[in-house]
C-alpha angles and dihedrals in degrees: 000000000000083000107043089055100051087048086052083055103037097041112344096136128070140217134180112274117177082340098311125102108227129166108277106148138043111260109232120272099252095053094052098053086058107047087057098051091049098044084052096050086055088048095051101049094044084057092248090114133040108210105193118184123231116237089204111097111248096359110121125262118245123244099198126185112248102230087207092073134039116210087205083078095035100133140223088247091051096057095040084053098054089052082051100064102030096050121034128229126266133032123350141204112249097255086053090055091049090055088054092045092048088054100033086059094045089055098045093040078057100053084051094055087039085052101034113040107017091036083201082119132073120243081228092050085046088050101043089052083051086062106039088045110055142176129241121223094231122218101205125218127241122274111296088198133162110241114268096235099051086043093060086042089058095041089051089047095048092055093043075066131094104206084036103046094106088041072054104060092031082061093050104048083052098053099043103032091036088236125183104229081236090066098041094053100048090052118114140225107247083058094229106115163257086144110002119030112176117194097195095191094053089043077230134140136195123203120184107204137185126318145124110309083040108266101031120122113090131207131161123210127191107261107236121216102246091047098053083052091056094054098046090049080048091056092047101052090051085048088049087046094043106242122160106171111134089226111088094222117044125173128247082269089057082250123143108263103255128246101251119073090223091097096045090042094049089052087053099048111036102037107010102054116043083045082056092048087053088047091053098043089049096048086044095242100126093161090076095049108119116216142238087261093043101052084045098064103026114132134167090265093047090052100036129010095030086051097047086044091054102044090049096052097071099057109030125054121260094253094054090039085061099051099045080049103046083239118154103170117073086207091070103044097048084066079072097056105041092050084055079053102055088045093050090057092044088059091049082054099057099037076063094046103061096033078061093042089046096044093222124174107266106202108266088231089078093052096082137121088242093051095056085048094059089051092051082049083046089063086060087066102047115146117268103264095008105072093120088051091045092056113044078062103058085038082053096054095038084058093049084051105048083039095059085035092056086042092055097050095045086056087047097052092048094078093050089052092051103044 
């Protein structure tokens, strides 16, 4: 497995060369670090590898060979049955389809290492891998994202902590650079690269995000006032509490924040949040109260970039969204978009809502025949996967509408009964 993980990172990744596609590139940290832990968990189950827990507080587990089986025989059948029993037959939700694609690609990243650099495996038994384990073509749903609001709340609360204060910053970094936790936990601390280059004169900033060869992909932001005054009050309280890592985050145990956000995310969840819920009760601010669902599923994307990616799509064009995000692929950022225009309509919702719950005087030059008509003409530009949504919003209003007309000709009618 040693092995398998320094080939991801020295040429996991593969490009045409004479019509073949053979490793060429390092594939990024993060992916790597998947591929391996999901390659291990298959191994394991299918008695290749002995994983033994350490009883030792923060010493690694051990990942043995078992003696007893050689992967170099582990068969196609093998690998298909293990998919068989750990994912059931028929359609399946998206994320389901995510999990078997995480997995799917671990395996198959494996028979290429198996094929390419040890050479112990067949190009036919790589290929036939390639065609009982395949990949789904994924339809993503829409944004599952923490309200803005309550996201800067949370973020504002954590650095007003002390134990947080870094979960704080990091926070920070993610919800007003748009920046990937992979990138803000591989910056360092002089603040020059390879992640993370702040040219203080120029109120400029470089990041350098995901790509193949790991960090690769650069992009430069403007550096807004209020931000550049974040980081250098950050610099100055690692100096005040006398940290010299060359990394810019450290843990409690002066350790370099892992690559992974579980660590981050379980902070978050099990010990941040509901500590947050008692402070804004407290304070009487349940709107920003997040719930049971919500701290369940709250990640770093959810609470920073998500958030930094939906408040921007509304006010800057798509082009210029993806390059302050390091997004190639309009797909992807036109999930963006279409979630700041869901919440867009919802606000429209709720603003009627509570017109209709208030009973407030809506002007009589909107009660009007045409006006209903434009709103029938309205439902014919109802936004592309949001028509349902669209239109209990203009029902909602003509409602309002026939409702205030009917209201005006009954009061009318009251004087002629009574004379």
């Amino acid at each position: 497995m040693d092995d398998f993980a320094q080939w991801m990172a020295r040429s996991g990744n593969k490009r045409k060369v004479g019509g073949e596609r053979v490793p060429a590139e390092p594939l990024s940290p993060r992916t790597s670090s998947r591929h391996l832990k999901k390659t291990r968990t298959v191994l394991r189950d299918l008695g290749y590898l002995i994983y033994i827990k350490n009883p030792i507080p923060r010493r690694p587990n051990q990942w043995l060979v078992n003696p007893a089986k050689d992967v170099r025989f582990l068969s196609v059948d093998e690998v298909a049955s293990w998919f068989d029993v750990h994912f059931s037959a028929g359609d399946r939700m998206p994320r389901e389809k995510a999990r078997w694609n995480d997995y799917a690609g671990a395996v198959r990243k494996f028979a290429e290492f198996m094929h390419y650099e040890k050479g112990v495996w067949t190009e036919e038994k790589l290929q036939k891998i390639r065609r009982r384990i395949l990949l789904f073509d994924i339809d993503y749903p829409e944004l599952e994202i923490v309200e803005p609001a309550k996201a800067h709340a949370f973020q504002r609360w954590l650095e007003a902590q002390a134990g947080y204060y870094i979960h704080g910053t990091m926070l920070y970094l993610m919800q007003w650079l748009g920046m990937r936790y992979l990138e803000v936990v591989r910056a360092k601390s002089s603040l020059d690269g390879p992640t993370l280059k702040v040219d203080w004169a120029k109120s400029w900033v470089t990041i350098w995000g995901k790509g193949k060869g790991g960090l690769s992909k650069q992009r430069s932001l403007p550096l807004l006032a209020e931000v550049a005054q974040k980081l250098q009050d950050f610099v100055q309280w690692r100096q005040d509490h006398g940290i010299v890592s060359e990394d810019l985050f450290v843990t409690t145990w002066g350790r370099s924040w892992s690559e992974s956000s579980w660590g981050f995310n379980k902070t978050v969840r099990t010990l941040s949040l509901p500590r947050f819920n008692k402070w804004a009760l407290s304070q009487d601010r349940p709107e920003l109260v997040f719930s049971d669902s919500e701290i369940r599923k709250m990640t770093t994307h959810k609470m920073g970039r998500h958030v930094f990616g939906t408040v921007y799509a509304p006010q800057l064009p798509a082009k210029t969204l993806m390059e302050y995000m390091g997004i190639t692929k309009f797909s992807v950022v036109q999930r963006y978009i279409n979630f700041s225009k869901a919440d867009k309509i919802e606000q429209f919702e709720r603003a009627t809502r509570h017109i209709v719950e208030s009973g407030a005087a809506v002007p009589e030059a909107v009660i009007t025949a045409d006006g209903i008509a434009l709103i029938e003409r309205l439902k014919t530009l109802a936004p592309r996967g949001k028509e349902k949504i669209w239109c209990a919003f203009l029902e909602g209003l003509m409602g309002l509408f026939s409702r205030m007309e009917n209201e005006d000709q009954g009061a009318e009618e009251i004087p002629e009964q009574s004379g």
